[in-house]
Backbone bond lengths (Angstrom), bond angles and torsions (degrees), N, CA, C in turn:
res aa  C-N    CA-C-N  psi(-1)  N-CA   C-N-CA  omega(-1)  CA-C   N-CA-C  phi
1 X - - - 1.441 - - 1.527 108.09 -
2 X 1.309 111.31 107.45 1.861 113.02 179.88 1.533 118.91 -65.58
3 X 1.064 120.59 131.64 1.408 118.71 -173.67 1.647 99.77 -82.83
4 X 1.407 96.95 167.75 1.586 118.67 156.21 1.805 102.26 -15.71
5 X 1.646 104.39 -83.40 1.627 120.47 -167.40 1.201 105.68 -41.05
6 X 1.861 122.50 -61.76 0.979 127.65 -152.05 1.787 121.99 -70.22
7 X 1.568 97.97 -22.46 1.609 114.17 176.73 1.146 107.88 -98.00
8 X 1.538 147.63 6.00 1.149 160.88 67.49 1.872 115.57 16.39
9 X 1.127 95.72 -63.86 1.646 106.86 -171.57 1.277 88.01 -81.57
10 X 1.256 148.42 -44.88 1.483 145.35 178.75 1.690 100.15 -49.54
11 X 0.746 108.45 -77.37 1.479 134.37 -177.42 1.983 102.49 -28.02
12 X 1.408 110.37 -73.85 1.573 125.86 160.95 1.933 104.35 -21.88
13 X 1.243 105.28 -78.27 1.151 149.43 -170.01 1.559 103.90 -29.58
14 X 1.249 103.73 -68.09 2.234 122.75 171.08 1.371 105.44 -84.14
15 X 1.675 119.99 7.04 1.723 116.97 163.93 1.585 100.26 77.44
16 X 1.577 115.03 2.02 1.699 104.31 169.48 1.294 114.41 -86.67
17 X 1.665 102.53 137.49 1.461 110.63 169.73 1.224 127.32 -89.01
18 X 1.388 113.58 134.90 1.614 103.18 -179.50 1.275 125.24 -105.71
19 X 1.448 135.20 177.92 1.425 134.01 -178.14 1.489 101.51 -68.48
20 X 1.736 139.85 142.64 0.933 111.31 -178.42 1.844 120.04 -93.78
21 X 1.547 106.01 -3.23 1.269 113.36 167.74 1.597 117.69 -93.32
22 X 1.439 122.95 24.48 1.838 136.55 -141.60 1.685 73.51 -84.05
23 X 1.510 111.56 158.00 1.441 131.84 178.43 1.902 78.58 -95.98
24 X 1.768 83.73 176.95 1.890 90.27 -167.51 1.892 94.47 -96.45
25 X 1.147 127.09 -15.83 1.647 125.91 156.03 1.789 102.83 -52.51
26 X 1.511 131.61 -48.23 1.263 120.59 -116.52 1.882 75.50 -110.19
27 X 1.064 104.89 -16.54 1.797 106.15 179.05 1.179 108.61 -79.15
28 X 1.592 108.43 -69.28 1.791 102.11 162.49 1.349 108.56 -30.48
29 X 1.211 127.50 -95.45 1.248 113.17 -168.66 1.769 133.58 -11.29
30 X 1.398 100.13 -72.91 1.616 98.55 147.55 1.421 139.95 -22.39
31 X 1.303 124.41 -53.52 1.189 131.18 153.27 1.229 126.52 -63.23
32 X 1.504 114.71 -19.65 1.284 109.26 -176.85 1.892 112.36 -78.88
33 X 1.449 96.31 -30.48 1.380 117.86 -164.42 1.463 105.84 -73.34
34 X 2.039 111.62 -39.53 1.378 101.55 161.98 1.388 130.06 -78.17
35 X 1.332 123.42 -3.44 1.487 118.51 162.64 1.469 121.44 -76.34
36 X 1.703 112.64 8.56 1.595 99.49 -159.34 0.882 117.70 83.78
37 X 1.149 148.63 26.47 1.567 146.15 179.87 1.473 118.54 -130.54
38 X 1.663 110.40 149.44 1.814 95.41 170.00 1.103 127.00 -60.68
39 X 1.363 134.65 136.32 1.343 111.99 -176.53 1.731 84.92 -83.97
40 X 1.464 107.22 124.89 1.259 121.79 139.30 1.396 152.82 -133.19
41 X 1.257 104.95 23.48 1.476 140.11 -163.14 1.892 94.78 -44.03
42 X 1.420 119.36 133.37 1.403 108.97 -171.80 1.435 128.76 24.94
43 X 1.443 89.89 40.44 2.161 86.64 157.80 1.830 96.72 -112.17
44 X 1.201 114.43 -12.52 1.841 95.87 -174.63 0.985 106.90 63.71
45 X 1.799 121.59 42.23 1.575 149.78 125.52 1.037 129.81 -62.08
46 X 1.609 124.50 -29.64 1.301 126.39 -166.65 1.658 97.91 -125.80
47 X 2.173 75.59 161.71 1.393 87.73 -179.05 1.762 96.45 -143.96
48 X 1.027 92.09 32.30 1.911 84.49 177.26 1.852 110.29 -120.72
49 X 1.237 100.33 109.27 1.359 116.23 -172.13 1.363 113.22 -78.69
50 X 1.559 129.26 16.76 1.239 124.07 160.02 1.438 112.77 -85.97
51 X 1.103 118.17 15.28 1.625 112.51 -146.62 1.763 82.14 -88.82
52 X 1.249 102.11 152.62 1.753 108.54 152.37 1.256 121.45 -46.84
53 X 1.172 124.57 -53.10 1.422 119.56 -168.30 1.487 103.46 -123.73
54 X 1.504 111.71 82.05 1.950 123.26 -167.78 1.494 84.59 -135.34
55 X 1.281 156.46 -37.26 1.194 140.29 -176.41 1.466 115.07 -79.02
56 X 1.605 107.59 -52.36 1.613 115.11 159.04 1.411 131.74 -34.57
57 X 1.932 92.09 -53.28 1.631 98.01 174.78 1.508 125.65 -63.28
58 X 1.853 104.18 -39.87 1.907 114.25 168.51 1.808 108.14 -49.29
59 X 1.218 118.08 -6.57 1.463 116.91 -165.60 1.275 94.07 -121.65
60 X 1.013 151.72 -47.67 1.551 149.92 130.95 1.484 114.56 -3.04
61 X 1.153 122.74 -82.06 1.249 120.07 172.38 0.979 124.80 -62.53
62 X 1.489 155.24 -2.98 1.274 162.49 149.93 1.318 129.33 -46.54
């Protein structure tokens, strides 16, 4: 489960900038959107468990 820092350091990392008040859904998202992907991080949209953040998100939505 990536913390705050570490999706942060993701974020740094691929040169994306983030909001600096962004909730930790609303960053994922962001990242998700620059990899090509839906952002659907805790909407209980997805179903592909390779994703980076698919164990976090099953715990998210719960």
């Amino acid at each position: 489960m990536p913390t705050i820092k570490e999706i942060k350091a993701i974020a740094k990392d691929r040169a994306i900038e983030l909001p600096k008040k962004a909730k930790k859904a609303d960053m994922i998202h962001i990242l998700q959107e620059q990899e090509g992907n839906n952002p659907c991080y805790a909407t209980k949209q997805c179903n592909i468990d390779v994703c980076l953040w698919y164990k976090d998100c099953q715990k998210a939505i719960k």
